[in-house]
C-alpha positions as CSV (number, residue, x, y, z in Angstrom):
1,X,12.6,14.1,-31.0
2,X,11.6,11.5,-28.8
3,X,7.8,11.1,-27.7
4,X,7.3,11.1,-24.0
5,X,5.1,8.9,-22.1
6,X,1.7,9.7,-20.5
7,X,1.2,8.4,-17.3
8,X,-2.3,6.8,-16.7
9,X,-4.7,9.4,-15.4
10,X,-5.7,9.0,-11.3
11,X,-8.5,6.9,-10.7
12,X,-11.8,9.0,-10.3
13,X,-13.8,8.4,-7.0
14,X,-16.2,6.3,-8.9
15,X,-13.2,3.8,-10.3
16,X,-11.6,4.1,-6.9
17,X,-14.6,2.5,-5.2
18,X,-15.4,0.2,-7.5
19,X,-11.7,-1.0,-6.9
20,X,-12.4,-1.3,-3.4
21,X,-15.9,-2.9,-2.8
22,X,-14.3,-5.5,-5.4
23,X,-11.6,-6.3,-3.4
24,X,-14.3,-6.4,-0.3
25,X,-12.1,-3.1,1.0
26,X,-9.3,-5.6,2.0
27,X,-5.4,-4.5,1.6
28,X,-4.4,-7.0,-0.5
29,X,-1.0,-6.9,1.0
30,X,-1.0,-7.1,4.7
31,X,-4.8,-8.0,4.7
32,X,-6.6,-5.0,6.6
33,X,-9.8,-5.0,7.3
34,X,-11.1,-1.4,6.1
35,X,-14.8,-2.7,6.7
36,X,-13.5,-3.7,10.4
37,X,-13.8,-0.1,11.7
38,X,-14.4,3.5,10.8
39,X,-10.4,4.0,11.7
40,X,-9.8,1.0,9.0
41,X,-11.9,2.7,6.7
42,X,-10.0,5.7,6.6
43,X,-6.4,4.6,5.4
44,X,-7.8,2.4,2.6
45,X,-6.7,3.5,-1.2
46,X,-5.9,1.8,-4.2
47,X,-2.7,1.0,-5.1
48,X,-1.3,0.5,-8.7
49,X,0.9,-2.9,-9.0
50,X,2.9,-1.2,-11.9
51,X,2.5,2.1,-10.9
52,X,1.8,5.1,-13.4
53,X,5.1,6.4,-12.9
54,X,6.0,3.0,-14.5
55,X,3.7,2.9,-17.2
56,X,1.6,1.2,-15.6
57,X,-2.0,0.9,-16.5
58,X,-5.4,2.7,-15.4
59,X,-7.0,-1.5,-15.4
60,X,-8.7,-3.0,-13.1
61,X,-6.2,-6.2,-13.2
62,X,-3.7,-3.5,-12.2
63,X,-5.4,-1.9,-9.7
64,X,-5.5,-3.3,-6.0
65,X,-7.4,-2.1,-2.7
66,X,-4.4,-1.2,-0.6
67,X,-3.8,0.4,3.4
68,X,-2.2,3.9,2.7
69,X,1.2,2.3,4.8
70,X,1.3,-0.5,2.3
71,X,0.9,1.6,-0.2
72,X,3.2,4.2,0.7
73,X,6.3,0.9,1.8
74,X,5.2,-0.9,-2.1
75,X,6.0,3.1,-3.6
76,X,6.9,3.3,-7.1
77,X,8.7,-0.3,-7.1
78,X,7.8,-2.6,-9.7
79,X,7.2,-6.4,-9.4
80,X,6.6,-9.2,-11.5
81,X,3.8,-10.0,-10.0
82,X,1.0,-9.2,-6.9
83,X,3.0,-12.3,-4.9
84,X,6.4,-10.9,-5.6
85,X,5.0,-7.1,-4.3
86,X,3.1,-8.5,-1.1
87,X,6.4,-10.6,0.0
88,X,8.5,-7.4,-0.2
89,X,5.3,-5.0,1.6
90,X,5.3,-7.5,4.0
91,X,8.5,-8.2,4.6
92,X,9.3,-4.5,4.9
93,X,6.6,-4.0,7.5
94,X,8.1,-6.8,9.8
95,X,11.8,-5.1,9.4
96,X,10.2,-1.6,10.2
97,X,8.2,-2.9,13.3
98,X,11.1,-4.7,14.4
99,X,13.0,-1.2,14.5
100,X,10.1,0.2,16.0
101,X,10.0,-2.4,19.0
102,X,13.9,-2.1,19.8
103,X,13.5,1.9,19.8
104,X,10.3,2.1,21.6
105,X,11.4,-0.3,24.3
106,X,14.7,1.7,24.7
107,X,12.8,5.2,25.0
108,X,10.5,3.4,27.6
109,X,13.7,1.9,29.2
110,X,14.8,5.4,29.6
111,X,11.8,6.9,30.7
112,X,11.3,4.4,33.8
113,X,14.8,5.2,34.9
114,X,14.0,8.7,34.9
């Protein structure tokens, strides 16, 4: 019978802070600001590089301060390294704000003729 594997347990609120006053409450992908304001503040987390789902580990040198939309874009992906996961966060936010832009403009485009 094969064994299964445990995912590492959540972080507790304790771990989860220390994560983020280490990293200075800064998403280390697109570089938010969560000390910046209260709204900042709000959509902070911590992201796993490897993710648990992954196997990846309950470790501080796997454990970054990341914006909830970061987070959320990074998902259960795995990367070879930090660099290799912030290109593709980053590089997904630009491609979704870029679809964002040419839909926005054309509902506003619509709404002024109206």
């Amino acid at each position: 019978m094969a064994m299964l594997s445990r995912k590492a347990k959540p972080l507790t609120l304790e771990e989860g802070e220390k994560i983020l006053e280490r990293d200075r409450y800064k998403c280390q992908y697109c570089g938010l600001d969560g000390l910046a304001t209260f709204e900042n503040s709000l959509i902070m987390s911590v992201d796993f590089v490897t993710p648990r789902a992954r196997r990846g580990r309950k470790d501080p040198q796997n454990l970054v301060a990341a914006c909830r939309p970061c987070n959320v874009i990074k998902g259960s992906r795995v990367f070879s390294s930090l660099d290799e996961a912030k290109n593709f966060v980053l590089n997904k936010r630009a491609e979704l704000r870029k679809k964002w832009e040419n839909k926005t403009g054309t509902l506003q485009t619509r709404s002024a003729k109206a």
